[in-house]
N, C-alpha and C positions, 0 to 999 in steps of 0.2 A: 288274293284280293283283300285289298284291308276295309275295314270294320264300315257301316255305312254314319256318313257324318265325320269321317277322319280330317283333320286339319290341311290334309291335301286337298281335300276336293270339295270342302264346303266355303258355300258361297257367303264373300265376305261385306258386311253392311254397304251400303251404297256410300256413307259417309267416306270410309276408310278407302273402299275406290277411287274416289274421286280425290282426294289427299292423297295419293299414293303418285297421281303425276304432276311432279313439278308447276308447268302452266295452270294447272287447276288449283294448286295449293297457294301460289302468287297470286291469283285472282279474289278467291276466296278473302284472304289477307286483307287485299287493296280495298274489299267490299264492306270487313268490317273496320278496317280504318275511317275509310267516308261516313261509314254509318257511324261509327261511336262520333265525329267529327260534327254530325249533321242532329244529334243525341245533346251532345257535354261543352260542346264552343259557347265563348259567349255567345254566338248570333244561331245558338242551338233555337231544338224544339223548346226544351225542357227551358232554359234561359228566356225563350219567345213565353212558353204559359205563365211564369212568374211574373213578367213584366206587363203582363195583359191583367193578372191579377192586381198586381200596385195599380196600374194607372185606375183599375176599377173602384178602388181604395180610395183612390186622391180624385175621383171624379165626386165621389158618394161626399167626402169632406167639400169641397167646395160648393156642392149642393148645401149643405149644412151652413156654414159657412154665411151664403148668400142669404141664409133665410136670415139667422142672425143679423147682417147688416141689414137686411128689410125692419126685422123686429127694434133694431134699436135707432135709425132713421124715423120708424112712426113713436117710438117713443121720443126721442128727441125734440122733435115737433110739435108732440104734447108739452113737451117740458116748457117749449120758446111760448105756445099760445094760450094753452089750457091751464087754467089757475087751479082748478079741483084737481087738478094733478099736478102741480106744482106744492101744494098744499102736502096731497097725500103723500108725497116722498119726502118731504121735509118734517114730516109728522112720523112717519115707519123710522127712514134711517139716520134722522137727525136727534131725535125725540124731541121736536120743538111743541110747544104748546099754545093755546091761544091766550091774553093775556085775564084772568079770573078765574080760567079753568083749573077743578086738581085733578090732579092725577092719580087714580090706582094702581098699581101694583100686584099682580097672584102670584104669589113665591111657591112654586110646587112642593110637596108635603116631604120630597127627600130632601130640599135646601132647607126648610123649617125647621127640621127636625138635625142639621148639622150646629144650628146656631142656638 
């Protein structure tokens, strides 16, 4: 009688059984074909989360986006009617002045100190 556990008579994983007949082993196969198919295609899962991520991306910009044209719509509007902001833009990024007025100048103490 041989040894208990002998390569004859011990039972072999479930795995290796069922890959051991033919129609199991083609099934198996077909199952992860579909599945890597259904995984890695463009019209996959994994291709579906990335694309649900961008559009989430370019939904959040055009939110953005829209506020910006809100933002520069009411400023435009200032610009056509409001003279105190008409004034004040022309004053910041023009540097226009009003005619008698001087102007000063603060040169910070690291520019001062290069001249």
């Amino acid at each position: 009688m041989p040894p208990y556990g002998s390569p004859t008579k011990r039972r072999q994983p479930k795995i290796v059984r069922l890959l051991r007949s033919r129609t199991s082993t083609i099934l198996v196969a077909a199952l992860l074909v579909v599945l890597m198919y259904f995984l890695f295609s463009t019209k996959g899962f994994i291709s579906r989360l990335s694309i649900e991520d961008e559009i989430t991306e370019k939904e959040a910009r055009v939110i953005e986006l829209e506020r910006d044209i809100q933002r520069l719509t009411r400023q435009r509007e200032l610009l056509r009617d409001d003279r105190a902001t008409i004034e004040h833009v022309a004053r910041e990024s023009h540097g226009m002045i009003r005619p008698g007025e001087i102007v000063y100048r603060i040169v910070p103490a690291e520019e001062a100190a290069t001249k």
